[in-house]
N, C-alpha and C positions, 0 to 999 in steps of 0.2 A: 623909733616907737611912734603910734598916732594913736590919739584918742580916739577911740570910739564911741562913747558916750559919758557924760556925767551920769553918775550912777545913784550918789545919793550925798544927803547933806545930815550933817548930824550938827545937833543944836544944845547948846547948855542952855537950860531954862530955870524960872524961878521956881515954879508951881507945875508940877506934869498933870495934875487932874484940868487945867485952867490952860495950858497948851494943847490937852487931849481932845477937850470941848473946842477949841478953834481946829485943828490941823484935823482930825478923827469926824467929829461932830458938825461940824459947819462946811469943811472944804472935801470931805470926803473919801478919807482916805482910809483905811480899815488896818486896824491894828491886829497885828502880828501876835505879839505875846510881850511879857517886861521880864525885866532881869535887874540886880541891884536891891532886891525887894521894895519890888516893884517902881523904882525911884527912877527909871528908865523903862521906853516903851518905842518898839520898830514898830514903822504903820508903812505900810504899799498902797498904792495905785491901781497894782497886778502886774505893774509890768516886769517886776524882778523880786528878787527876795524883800527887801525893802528900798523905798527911796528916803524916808525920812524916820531918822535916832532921834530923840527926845532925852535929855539928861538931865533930871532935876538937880540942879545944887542947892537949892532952897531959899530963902529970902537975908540968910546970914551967910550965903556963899560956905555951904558946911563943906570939909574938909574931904569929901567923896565928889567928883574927879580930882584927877592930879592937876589942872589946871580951870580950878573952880572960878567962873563967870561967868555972865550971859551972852549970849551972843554964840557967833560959831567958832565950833572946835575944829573941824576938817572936811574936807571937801572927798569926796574919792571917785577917782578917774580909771575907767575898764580901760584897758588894754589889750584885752583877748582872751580864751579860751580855754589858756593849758598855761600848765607852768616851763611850758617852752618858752611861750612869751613871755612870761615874769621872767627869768632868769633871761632873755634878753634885753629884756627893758630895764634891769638890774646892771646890766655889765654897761648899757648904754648911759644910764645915769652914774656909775663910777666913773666912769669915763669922763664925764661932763663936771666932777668935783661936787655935784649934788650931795649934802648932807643926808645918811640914810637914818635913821631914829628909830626902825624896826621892823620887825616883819614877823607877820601874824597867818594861822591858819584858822578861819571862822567856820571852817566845815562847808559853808556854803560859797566861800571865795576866799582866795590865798592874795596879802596882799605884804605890800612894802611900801612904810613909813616915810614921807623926804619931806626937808622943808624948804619953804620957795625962797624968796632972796630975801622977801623982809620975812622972815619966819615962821611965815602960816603953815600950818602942816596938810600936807594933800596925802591922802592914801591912793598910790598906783596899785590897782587890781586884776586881777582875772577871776571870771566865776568857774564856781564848778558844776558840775553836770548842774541841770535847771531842776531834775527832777527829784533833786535831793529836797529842796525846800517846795515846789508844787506838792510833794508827797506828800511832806511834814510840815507845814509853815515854819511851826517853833523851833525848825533847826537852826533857823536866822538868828539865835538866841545861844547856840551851844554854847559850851565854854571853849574860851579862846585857845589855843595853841600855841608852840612854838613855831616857824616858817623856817625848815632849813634850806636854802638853794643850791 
């Protein structure tokens, strides 16, 4: 398998109105749509469905993520194009004794869960057709899926 690009970074934060005015407001990156009611917020660049997730846990670290704190949640790395190459990049990391933790269909890219050696979790992905979120943006947002390979 070979990366092709880092694709995007998703962030647990305190305040998403106070991340949205720095990342959105200040750096320039235009927000997508939220989900979570509204306690979460994908913002792009353009250059893909999003590059940066935003996920408030709030100032008491409330109990919405499943691993509520600040800082980063996961990193996620393209791989290609189709779920040819997921399901080889899937047999390539069983292979390798990689720990897998999941695998999701985000309608806009089909990905699989692994953690790295000290436990950071990195999502390996592929996108799917480009025109599905150029069309709609807020597809970047559907609800999640099962990934079966």
């Amino acid at each position: 398998m070979k990366a092709r690009e880092l694709g995007h970074v998703v962030l647990y934060v305190r305040d998403i109105e106070r991340s949205l005015r720095f990342y959105r407001d200040l750096l320039g990156f235009r927000e997508v749509g939220r989900v979570f009611d509204g306690r979460a917020a994908a913002l792009t660049a353009g250059r893909t469905h999003h590059e940066i997730l935003l996920i408030e846990v709030g100032p008491d670290a409330a109990p919405m993520p499943p691993h509520p704190r600040v800082g980063l949640y996961h990193i996620g790395v393209k791989v290609g194009d189709s779920l040819d190459e997921l399901r080889a990049a899937y047999r390539e990391l069983v292979e390798a004794g990689v720990r897998i933790v999941g695998a999701s269909d985000h309608t806009v890219s089909q990905s699989l869960y692994v953690l790295d050696p000290d436990g950071h979790e990195v999502e390996v992905y592929v996108d799917a057709d480009p025109s599905i979120w150029r069309d709609d943006p807020g597809a970047v947002l559907a609800p999640i899926k099962p990934l079966r390979l």
